[in-house]
C-alpha positions in Angstrom: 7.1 11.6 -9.2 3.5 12.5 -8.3 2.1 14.7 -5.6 -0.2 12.5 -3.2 -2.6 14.2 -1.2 -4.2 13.7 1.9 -5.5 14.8 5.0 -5.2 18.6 3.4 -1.6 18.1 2.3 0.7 17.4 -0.4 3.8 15.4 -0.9 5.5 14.3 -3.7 6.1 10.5 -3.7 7.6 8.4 -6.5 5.3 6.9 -8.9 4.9 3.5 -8.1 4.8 4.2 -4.3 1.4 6.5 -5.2 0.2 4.0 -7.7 0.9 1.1 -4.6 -1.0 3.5 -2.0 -3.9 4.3 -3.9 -4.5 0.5 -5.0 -3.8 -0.4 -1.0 -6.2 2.1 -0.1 -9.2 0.6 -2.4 -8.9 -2.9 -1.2 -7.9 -1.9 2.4 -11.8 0.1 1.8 -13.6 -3.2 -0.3 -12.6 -5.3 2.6 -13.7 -2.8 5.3 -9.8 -2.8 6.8 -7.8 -0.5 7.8 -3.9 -0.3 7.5 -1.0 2.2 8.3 1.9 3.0 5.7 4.8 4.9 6.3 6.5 6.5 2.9 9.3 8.2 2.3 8.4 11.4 0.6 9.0 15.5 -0.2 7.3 17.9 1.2 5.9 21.4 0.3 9.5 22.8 1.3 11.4 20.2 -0.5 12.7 18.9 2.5 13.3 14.7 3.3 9.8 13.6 4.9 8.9 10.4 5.7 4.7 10.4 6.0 3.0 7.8 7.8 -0.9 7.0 6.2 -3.9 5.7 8.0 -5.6 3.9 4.8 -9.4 2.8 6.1 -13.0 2.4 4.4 -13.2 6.5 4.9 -9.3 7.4 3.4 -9.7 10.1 0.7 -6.0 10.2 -1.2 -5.5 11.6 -4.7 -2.3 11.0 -6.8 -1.6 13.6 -9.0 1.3 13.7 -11.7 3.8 16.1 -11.3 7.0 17.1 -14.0 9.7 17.4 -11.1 12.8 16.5 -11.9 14.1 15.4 -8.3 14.7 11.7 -7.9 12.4 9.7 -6.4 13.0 8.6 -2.5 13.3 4.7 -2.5 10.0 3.2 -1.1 10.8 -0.2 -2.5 9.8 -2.0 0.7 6.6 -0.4 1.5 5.8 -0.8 -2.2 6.7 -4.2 -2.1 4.1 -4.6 1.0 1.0 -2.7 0.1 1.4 -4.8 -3.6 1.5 -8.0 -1.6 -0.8 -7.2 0.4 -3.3 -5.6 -1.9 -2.8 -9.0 -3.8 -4.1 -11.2 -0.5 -7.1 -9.1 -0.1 -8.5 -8.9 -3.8 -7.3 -12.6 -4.7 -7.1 -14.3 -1.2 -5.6 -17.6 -1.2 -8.2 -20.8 -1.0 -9.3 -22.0 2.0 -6.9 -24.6 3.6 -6.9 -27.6 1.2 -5.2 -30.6 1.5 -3.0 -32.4 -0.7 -3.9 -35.9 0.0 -1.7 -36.8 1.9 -2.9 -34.3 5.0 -0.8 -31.6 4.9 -2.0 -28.2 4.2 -1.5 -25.8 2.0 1.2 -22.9 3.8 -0.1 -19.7 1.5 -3.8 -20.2 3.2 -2.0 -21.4 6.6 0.1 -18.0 6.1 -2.6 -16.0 5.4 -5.0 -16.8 8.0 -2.0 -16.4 10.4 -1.7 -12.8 9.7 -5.5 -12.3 10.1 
């Protein structure tokens, strides 16, 4: 678990959710974006949270390790999505290319889609 911080507060988040949002958050700020995340967290009370983050070019978030024994909340989804989409922004797929035979590559069609 670490404690994620931002906007003034503290939650504790499982690990790779605050590795995933802190990795989101630099290339979200590299590619002057913005994105939101919703995690599913602790807060200061211990009680079930789930905290929505505005990650842009001016997002300050710290992750900060923590011994805590409590099992982590399951944020496989949304760390599924900020590593996918941390991956399209820092290695973007080429432009569209052909094969030849005229049809074009659907990763770059995909990607351009979402844009």
């Amino acid at each position: 678990m670490k404690h994620i911080t931002y906007a003034q507060k503290s939650l504790l988040v499982g690990d790779a959710a605050a590795d995933a949002l802190v990795e989101y958050a630099v290339a979200l700020a590299k590619n002057a974006s913005a994105d939101t995340v919703t995690l599913k967290a602790f807060g200061v009370d211990g009680a079930d949270v789930e905290a929505t983050f505005v990650l842009d070019a001016g997002t300050i978030v710290m992750a900060e390790t923590t011994k805590s024994s409590i099992p982590e909340p399951d944020d496989s989804e949304a760390v599924e999505y900020m590593r996918e989409q941390t991956r399209l922004l820092t290695s973007p797929p080429s432009a569209l290319s052909s094969d030849g035979d005229g049809s074009v590559d659907g990763e770059a069609l995909s990607y351009l889609e979402e844009l």
